[in-house]
N, C-alpha and C positions, 0 to 999 in steps of 0.2 A: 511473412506474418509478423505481430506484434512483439514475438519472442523472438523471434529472430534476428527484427531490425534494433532490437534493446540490444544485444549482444553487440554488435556489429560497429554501434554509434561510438561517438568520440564523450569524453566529458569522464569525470568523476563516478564511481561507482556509487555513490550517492543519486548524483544524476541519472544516471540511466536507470538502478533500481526505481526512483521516483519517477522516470518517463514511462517506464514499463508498468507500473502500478498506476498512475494516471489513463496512461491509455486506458489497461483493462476495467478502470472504472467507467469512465465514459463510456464505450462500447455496452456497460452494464445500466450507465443511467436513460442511453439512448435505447435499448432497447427492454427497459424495463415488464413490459406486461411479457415479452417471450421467457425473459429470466426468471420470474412469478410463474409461468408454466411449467421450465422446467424445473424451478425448486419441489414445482408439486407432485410431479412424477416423480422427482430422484426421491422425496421423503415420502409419497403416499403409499399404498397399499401397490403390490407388484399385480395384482390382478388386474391383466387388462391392458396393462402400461406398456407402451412401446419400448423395446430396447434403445436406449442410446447410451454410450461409453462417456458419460459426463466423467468419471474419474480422467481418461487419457489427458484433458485438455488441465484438469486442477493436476496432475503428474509435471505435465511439462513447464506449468508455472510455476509449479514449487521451482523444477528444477533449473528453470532460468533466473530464478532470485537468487538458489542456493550457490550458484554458478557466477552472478555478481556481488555478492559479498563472498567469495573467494576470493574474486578478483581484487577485492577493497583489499583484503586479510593480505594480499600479497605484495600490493605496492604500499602496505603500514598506513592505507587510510581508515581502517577496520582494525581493531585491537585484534588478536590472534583467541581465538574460542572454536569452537564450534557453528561450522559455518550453518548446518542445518539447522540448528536451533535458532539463530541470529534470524536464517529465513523466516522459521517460523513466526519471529515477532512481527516483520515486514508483513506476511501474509496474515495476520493476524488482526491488523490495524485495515488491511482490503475489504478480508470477510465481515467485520463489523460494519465499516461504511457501507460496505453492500446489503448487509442484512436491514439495516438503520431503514434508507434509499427502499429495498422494500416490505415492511415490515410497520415503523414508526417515521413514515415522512416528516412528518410535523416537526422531529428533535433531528433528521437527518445530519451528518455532517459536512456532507457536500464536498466537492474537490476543495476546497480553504480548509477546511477540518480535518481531512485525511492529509493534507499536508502536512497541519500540525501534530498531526501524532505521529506520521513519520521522521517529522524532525526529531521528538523523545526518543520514537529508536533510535535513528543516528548518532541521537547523544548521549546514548546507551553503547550500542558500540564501537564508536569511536575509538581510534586510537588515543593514547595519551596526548593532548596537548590539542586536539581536533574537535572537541565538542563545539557547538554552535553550528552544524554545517543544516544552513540553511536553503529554501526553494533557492533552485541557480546556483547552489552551491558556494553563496555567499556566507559569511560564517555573521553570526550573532548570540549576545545571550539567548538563554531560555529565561532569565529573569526578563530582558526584554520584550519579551514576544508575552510572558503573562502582565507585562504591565500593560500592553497596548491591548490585550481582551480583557483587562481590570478596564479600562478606558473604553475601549467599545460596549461594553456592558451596561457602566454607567450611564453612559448615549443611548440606550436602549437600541445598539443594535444587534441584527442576528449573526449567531456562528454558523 
């Protein structure tokens, strides 16, 4: 599975949180009208509604992100915090792309948008002297990256 090949792979914990959170969006952008489905059972009225254990699968993704920012926390690519909470911002910048994706298409962020806000986590918990850890795990500023959407903006392009 997705969580388990994230686990397993080589790369920065950077990297694998962002291949693990990439995949599970695509998976979510490709099968969008089933995701719309099950949003509407897991929030709509229980009468009527089929059991499924949607929780077990958002468990096991918490717990594979809180499992690699451990891993970040341990080899000092992650400042030392509270790793569930650290998850939480990871998982936090998913559910919004995903709500966006389906909800508000039209301002979606797309995989290029959920990047960039996963870069702001990154550069959030970073250890000292690691901010900038960017896609691929190349480092740059975040001054950077907002000069070049000051710049695509003015081109009138999209995020």
């Amino acid at each position: 599975s997705l969580l388990d090949a994230t686990r397993e792979e080589g790369g920065s914990a950077a990297e694998r949180i962002r291949n693990l959170c990439g995949g599970s969006f695509d998976l979510i952008r490709e099968n969008i009208e089933v995701v719309r489905l099950m949003y509407a059972i897991y929030y709509g009225p229980p009468q009527g509604a089929p059991f499924f254990d949607f929780d077990a699968y958002h468990f096991k993704f918490q717990d594979a992100v809180r499992r690699l920012v451990e891993d970040g926390i341990r080899v000092g690519e992650f400042r030392k915090g509270d790793a569930g909470d650290m998850a939480w911002a990871v998982i936090g910048a998913v559910n919004i792309a995903m709500e966006l994706e389906l909800c508000h298409p039209e301002v979606a962020l797309g995989t290029e948008g959920l990047n960039r806000v996963l870069d702001i986590v990154f550069a959030g918990i970073a250890a000292k002297g690691r901010s900038g850890i960017a896609a691929g795990g190349r480092r740059r500023s975040l001054r950077g990256v907002a000069m070049r959407d000051r710049k695509r903006d003015r081109k009138g392009g999209v995020r």
